[in-house]
C-alpha positions in Angstrom: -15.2 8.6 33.2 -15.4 10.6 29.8 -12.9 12.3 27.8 -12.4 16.4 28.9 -12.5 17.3 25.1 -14.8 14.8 22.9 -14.2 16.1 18.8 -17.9 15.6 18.5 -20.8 16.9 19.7 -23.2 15.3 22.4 -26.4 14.0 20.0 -29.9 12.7 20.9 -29.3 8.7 22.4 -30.7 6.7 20.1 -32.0 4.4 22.7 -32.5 6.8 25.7 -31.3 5.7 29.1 -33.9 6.0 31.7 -34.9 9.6 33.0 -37.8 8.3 35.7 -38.5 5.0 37.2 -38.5 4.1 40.8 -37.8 0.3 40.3 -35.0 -1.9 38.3 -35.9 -4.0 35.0 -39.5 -2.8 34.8 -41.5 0.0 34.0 -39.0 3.3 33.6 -36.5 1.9 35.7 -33.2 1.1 35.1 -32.0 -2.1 33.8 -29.3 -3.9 35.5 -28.7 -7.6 35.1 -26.2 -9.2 37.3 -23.5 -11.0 35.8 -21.3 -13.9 37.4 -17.4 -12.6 37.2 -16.4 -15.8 39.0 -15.1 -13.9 42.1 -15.4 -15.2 45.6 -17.2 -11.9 47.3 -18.6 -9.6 44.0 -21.1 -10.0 41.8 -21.1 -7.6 38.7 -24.0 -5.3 37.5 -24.2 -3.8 34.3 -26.6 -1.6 32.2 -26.4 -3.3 29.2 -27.3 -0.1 27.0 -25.3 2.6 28.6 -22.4 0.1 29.8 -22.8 1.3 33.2 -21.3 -1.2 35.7 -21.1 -1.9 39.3 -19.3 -4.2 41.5 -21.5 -5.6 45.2 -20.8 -7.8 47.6 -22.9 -10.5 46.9 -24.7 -10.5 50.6 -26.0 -7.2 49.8 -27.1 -7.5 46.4 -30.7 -7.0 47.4 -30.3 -3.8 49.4 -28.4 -2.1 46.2 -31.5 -3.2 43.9 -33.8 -1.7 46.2 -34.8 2.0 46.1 -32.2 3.8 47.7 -29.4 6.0 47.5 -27.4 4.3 45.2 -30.5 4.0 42.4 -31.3 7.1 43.1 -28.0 8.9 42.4 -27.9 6.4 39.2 -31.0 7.4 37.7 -30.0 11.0 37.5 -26.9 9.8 35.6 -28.6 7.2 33.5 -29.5 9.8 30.3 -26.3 11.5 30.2 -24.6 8.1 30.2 -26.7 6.6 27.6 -26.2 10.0 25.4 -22.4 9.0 25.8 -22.4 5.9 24.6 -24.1 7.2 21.5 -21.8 9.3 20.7 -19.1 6.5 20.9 -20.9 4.3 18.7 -22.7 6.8 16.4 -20.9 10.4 16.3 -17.4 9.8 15.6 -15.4 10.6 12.7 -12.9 9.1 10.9 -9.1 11.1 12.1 -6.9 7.8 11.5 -5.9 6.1 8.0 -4.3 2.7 7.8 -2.2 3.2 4.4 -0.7 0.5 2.4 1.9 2.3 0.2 2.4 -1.2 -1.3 0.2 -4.6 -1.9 3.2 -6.4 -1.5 5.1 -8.5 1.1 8.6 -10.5 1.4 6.7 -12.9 3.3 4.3 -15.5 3.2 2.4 -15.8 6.9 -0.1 -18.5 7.0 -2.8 -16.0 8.4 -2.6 -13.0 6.6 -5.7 -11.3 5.5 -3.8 -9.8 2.0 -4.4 -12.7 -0.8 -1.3 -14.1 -1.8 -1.6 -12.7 -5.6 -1.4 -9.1 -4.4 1.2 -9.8 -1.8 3.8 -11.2 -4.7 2.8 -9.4 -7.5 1.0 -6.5 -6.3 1.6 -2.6 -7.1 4.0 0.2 -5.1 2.4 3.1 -4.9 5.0 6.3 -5.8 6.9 8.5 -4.4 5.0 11.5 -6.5 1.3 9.7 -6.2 1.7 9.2 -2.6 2.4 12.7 -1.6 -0.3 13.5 -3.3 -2.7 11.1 -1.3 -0.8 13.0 2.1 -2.3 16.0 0.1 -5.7 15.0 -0.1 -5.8 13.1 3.3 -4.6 16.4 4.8 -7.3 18.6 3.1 -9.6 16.0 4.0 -9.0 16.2 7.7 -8.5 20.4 8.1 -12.6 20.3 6.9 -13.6 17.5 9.2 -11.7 17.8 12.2 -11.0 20.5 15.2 -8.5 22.8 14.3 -6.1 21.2 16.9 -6.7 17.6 16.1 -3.8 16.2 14.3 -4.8 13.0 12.3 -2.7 10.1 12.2 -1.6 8.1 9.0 -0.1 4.4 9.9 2.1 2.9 7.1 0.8 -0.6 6.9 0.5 -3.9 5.2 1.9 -5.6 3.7 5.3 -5.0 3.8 5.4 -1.0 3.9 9.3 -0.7 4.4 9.5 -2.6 0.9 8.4 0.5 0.0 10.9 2.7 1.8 11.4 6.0 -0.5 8.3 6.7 -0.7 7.3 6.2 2.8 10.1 8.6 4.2 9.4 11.1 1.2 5.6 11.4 2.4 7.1 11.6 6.3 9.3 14.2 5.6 6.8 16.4 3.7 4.5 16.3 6.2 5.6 15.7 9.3 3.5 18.7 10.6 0.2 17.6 9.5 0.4 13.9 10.4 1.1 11.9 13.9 2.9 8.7 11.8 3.1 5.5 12.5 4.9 1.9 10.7 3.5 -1.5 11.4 6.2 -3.1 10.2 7.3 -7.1 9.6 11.1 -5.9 10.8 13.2 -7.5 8.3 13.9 -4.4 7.2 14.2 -2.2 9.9 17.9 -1.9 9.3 19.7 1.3 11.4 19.0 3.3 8.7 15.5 2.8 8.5 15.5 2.8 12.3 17.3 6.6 12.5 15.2 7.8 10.2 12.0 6.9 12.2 13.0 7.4 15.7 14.9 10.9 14.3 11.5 12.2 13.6 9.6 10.5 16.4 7.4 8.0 14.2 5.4 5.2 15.9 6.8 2.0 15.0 4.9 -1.7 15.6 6.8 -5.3 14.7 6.1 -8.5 14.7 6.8 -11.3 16.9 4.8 -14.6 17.7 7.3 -16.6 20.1 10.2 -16.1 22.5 12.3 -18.8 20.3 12.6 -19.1 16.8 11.4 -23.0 16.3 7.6 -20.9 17.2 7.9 -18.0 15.3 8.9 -19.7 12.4 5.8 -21.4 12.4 3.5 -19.0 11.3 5.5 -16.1 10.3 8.1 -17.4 7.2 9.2 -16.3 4.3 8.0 -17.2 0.4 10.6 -19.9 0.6 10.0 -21.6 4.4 12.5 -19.9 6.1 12.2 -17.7 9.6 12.8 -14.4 10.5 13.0 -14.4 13.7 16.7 -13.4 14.7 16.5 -10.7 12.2 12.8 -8.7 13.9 14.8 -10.1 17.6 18.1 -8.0 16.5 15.4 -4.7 15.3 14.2 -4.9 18.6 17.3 -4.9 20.7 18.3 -2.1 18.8 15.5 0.0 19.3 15.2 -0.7 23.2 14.6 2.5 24.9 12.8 4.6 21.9 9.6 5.1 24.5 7.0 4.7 21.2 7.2 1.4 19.5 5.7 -2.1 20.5 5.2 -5.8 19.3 2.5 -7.3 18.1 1.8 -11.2 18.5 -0.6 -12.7 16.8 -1.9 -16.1 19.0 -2.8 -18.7 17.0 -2.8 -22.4 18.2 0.9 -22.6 17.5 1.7 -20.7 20.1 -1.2 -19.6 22.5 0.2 -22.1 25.1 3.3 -20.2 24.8 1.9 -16.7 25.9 3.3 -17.0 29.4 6.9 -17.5 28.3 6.6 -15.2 25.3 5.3 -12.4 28.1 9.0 -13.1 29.7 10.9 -12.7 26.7 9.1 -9.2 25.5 9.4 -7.8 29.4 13.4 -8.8 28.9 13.9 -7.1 25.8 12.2 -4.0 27.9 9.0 -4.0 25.4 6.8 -0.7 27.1 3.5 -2.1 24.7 2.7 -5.5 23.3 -0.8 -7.0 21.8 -1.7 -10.5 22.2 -3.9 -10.1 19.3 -6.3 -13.1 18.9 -5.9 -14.1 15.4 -8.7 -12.7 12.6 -10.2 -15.5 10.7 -11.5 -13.5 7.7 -9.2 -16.2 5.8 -9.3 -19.6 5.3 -5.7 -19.5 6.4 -6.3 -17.9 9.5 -8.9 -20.8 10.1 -6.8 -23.2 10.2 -5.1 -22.5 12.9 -7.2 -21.1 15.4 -7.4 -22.0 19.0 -10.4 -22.9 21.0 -11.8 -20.4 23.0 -11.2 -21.8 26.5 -7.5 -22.9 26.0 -7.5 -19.2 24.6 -9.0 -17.9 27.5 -6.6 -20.2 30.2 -3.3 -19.0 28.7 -4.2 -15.6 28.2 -5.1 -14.9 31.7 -1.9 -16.7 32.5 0.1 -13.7 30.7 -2.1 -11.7 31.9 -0.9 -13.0 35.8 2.7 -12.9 34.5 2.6 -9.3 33.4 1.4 -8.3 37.0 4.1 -10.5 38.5 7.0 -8.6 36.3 5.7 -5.4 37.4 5.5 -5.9 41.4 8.8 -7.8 40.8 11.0 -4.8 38.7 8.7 -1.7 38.9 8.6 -1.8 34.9 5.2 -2.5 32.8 4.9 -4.5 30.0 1.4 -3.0 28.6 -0.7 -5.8 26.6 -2.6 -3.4 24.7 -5.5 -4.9 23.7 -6.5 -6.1 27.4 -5.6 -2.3 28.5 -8.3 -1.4 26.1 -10.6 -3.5 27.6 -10.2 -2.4 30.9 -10.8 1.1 29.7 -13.7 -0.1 28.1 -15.2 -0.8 31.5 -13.8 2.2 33.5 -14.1 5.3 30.6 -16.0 3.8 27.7 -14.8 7.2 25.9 -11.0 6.9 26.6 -10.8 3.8 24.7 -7.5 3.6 22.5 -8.6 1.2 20.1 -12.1 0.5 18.0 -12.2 -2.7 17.9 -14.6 -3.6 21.0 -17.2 -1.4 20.3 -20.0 -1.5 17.9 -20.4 -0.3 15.0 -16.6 -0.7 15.6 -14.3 1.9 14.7 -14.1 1.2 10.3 -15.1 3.3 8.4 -16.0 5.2 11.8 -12.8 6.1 13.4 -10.5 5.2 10.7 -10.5 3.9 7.3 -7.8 2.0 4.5 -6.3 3.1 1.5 -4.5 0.9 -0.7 -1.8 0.5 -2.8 -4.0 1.9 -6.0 -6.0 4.3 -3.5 -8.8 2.6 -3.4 -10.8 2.9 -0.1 -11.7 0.0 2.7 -13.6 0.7 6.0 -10.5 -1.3 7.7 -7.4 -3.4 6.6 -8.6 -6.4 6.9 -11.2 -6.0 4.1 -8.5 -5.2 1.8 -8.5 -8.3 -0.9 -12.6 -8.5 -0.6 -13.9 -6.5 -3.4 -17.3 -6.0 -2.5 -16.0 -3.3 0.2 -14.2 -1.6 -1.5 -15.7 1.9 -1.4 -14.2 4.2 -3.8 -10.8 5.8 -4.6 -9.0 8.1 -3.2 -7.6 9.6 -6.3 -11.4 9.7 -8.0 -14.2 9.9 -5.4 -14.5 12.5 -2.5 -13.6 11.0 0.9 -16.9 12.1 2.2 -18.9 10.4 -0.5 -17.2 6.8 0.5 -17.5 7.8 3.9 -21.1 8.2 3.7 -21.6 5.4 1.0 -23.4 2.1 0.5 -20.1 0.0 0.6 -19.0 1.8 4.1 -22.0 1.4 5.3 -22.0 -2.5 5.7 -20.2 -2.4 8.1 -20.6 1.2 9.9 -24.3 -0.1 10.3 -23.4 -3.5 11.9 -25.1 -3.2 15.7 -24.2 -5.5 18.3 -28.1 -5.1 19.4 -29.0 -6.3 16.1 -27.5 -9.7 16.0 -29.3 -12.5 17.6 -27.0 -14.1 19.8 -25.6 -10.4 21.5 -28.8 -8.4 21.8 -29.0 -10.2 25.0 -25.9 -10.1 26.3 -25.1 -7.7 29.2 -21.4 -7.3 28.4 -22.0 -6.3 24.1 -20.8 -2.7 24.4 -17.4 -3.8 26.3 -16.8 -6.3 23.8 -19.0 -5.4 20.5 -18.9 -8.7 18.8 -15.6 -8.2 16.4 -14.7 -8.4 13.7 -17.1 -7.4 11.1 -15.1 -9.0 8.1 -14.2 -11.9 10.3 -18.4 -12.2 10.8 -18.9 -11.7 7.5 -15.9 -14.2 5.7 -16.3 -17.0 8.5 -20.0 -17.2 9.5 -21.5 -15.8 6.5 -22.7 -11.8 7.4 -22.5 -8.7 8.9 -25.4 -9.6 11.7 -23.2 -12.6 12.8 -21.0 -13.0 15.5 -17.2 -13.0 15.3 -14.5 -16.0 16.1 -13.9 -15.9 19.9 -17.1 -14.8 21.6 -16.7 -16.9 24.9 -12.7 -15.5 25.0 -14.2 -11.9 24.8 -17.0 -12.9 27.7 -13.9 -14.6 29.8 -11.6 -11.5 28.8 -14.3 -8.7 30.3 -15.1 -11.8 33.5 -11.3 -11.4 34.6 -11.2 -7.4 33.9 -14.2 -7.4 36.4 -12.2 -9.3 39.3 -9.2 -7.1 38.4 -11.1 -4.3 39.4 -13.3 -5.5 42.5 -9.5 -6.4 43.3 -8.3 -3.2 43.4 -6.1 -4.7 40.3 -6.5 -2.9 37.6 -3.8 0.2 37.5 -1.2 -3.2 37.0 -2.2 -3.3 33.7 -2.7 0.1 32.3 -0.6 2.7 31.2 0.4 5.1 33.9 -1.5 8.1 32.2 -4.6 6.3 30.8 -6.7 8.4 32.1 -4.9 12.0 32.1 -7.7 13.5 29.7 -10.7 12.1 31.4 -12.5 13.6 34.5 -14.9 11.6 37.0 -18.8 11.7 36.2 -20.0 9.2 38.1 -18.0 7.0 41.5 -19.7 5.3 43.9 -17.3 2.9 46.4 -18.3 2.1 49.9 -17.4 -1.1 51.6 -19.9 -3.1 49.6 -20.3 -1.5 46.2 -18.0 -0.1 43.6 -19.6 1.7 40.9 -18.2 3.9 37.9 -18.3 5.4 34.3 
């Protein structure tokens, strides 16, 4: 599938799919390597350049790979598809800004990307100078994007609500121009705070890493050691039915062996959207704490199972977002929500940071690392970061230049994150991130999902409302699609 109305135009594929070629994996033909997905009848198949896929039975394997109908109808589809995919990775432009009104935070989690100096002494940005970044961003975006597009600013951190007045000055100026957002701690989401933001329809994301306080308190504390988890539990309650909010949990070793239970407690408080984010490791923090792929890979398919089992049970989704993405990955490359699982991925691409003093980051998490820091917002032009050395670093990192993933069939559903997680934990841009064998497992159960017939379970019910069909192939053997 593909998006009805793409904001950029169709260039030349860098690395052309195949136009001719009677045979697979030589000469002209197409390349499709099969790839184990550890189900009883299927066997995948996947163009590794265009991220084409198909599912077969794995008694007719052979007749698919011969020259018939199906290769045939996939070879006239093979260009167009690999021309997609370029433009994913190589025409987009930026329409999002992650914004940190303020470098500081009221607490102190053991994995946060923001160095300590900056989160207890750092600067608040003002009332006055921040509408006046709104000003630029907006000018920014009417040059650059479709008349129609409406960018999107997320207030993040941080701490953004420590920040308050100036966040709900900037709102209220320009509520026409921007689709807002809040990622938000929620020990100050107070009803005030919370009026304000539902009132005027603003995205709002909190933070929660266990169903019971003993496990949040863990990771997530204050300067001083204490929790906060009955005071983000109490933000949640209160804002059960606003339809666009979610939770974020960040799964570290404390807690990955909790993910089952800690799917029951966010489908009780009637959660629409969480992530199971795997933690980043772009500090030494973060390190710490990390879990091992494969008991990652166990207890995250074991929320996965339980978010199924809540929907048949109650007819109500709880979303994980993150493995929705992935999915969508697989089934629309294009539709994709999030830029993390595709490379380049989407900093610097997609999106960008701006800082407390305005100064510019291809993503959040490179906030605190000096070397990319791009520019200012206040001082340089937006294009000339864009398009500069600094950005660049990482808008140039290709999964099909780094050893260990140019031969993988499955790089453009994952895309080897996170470039400042590469480049902090294994020493540069050309290296792979922290949880390559949980990404391989991840896109393994996506696959049986959807030789399953699975797959709508865990999706949000109008994924794909602005995507139409260009390729679907299903008989009682094969499943193909894109």
């Amino acid at each position: 599938m593909r998006p009805r109305s793409p904001q950029t135009a169709l260039l030349q594929p860098r690395r052309s799919g195949p136009v001719r070629g009677r045979y697979f994996n030589t000469g002209r033909g197409p390349t499709l390597q099969p790839v184990d997905i550890g189900h009883r009848d299927y066997i995948g198949l996947v163009d590794p350049d265009t991220a084409f896929w198909a599912l077969v039975r794995k008694e007719r394997l052979g007749g698919v790979l011969t020259d018939g109908p199906f290769l045939r109808a996939y070879r006239k589809k093979a260009a167009a598809f690999a021309a997609e995919m370029d433009t994913l990775r190589f025409g987009l432009r930026p329409s999002a800004v992650y914004f940190n009104p303020t470098d500081r935070c009221n607490l102190n989690c053991t994995y946060c990307y923001i160095p300590a100096t900056m989160r207890r002494g750092g600067v608040h940005m003002s009332s006055d100078r921040l509408i006046g970044a709104l000003a630029i961003l907006r000018d920014h975006f009417a040059a650059t994007l479709p008349r129609r597009a409406k960018p999107q600013i997320i207030f993040h951190g941080a701490e953004p609500l420590l920040n308050r007045e100036a966040i709900f000055a900037g709102i209220d100026r320009y509520r026409k121009d921007f689709r807002f957002g809040i990622q938000t701690n929620g020990t100050l989401l107070d009803d005030g705070a919370i009026e304000f933001l539902t009132s005027r329809g603003v995205s709002i994301g909190l933070s929660l890493d266990a169903e019971v306080e003993r496990a949040a308190s863990r990771t997530r504390k204050t300067w001083g050691g204490g929790g906060v988890y009955h005071k983000v539990v109490r933000a949640l309650e209160r804002l059960r039915g606003y339809p666009d909010y979610s939770v974020i949990c960040t799964v570290t070793r404390e807690n990955v062996r909790r993910l089952p239970r800690i799917v029951d407690f966010f489908h009780g408080l009637e959660i629409p959207t969480c992530m199971l984010n795997p933690l980043r490791c772009t500090r030494q923090g973060a390190r710490g704490i990390k879990p091992g792929d494969r008991e990652m890979s166990r207890y995250y398919r074991q929320a996965l199972d339980r978010t199924e089992e809540l929907y048949r049970r109650t007819g109500r989704k709880l979303v994980v977002a993150n493995f929705a993405n992935a999915l969508i990955a697989i089934l629309a490359p294009q539709a994709r929500r999030l830029m993390c699982d595709i490379s380049p991925c989407g900093g610097g691409r997609s999106f960008f940071a701006v800082s407390a003093r305005g100064d510019m980051f291809p993503c959040s998490e490179f906030i605190g690392l000096e070397e990319f820091n791009g520019g200012n917002l206040f001082r340089d032009g937006i294009a000339d970061v864009l398009n500069g050395d600094v950005f660049r670093k990482v808008t140039e990192r290709d999964v099909d230049d780094i050893d260990s993933c140019s031969r993988c069939a499955i790089r453009h559903f994952c895309g080897s994150p996170c470039p400042a997680e590469a480049h902090e934990m294994n020493g540069g841009m050309r290296r792979i991130g922290a949880f390559c064998e949980f990404y391989e497992d991840q896109t393994r159960y996506a696959l049986r999902l959807i030789a399953d017939g699975r797959e709508g379970s865990f999706l949000w019910n109008d994924w794909d409302a602005q995507t139409t069909t260009s390729f679907q192939w299903e008989t009682a053997s094969l499943k193909a699609g894109q």
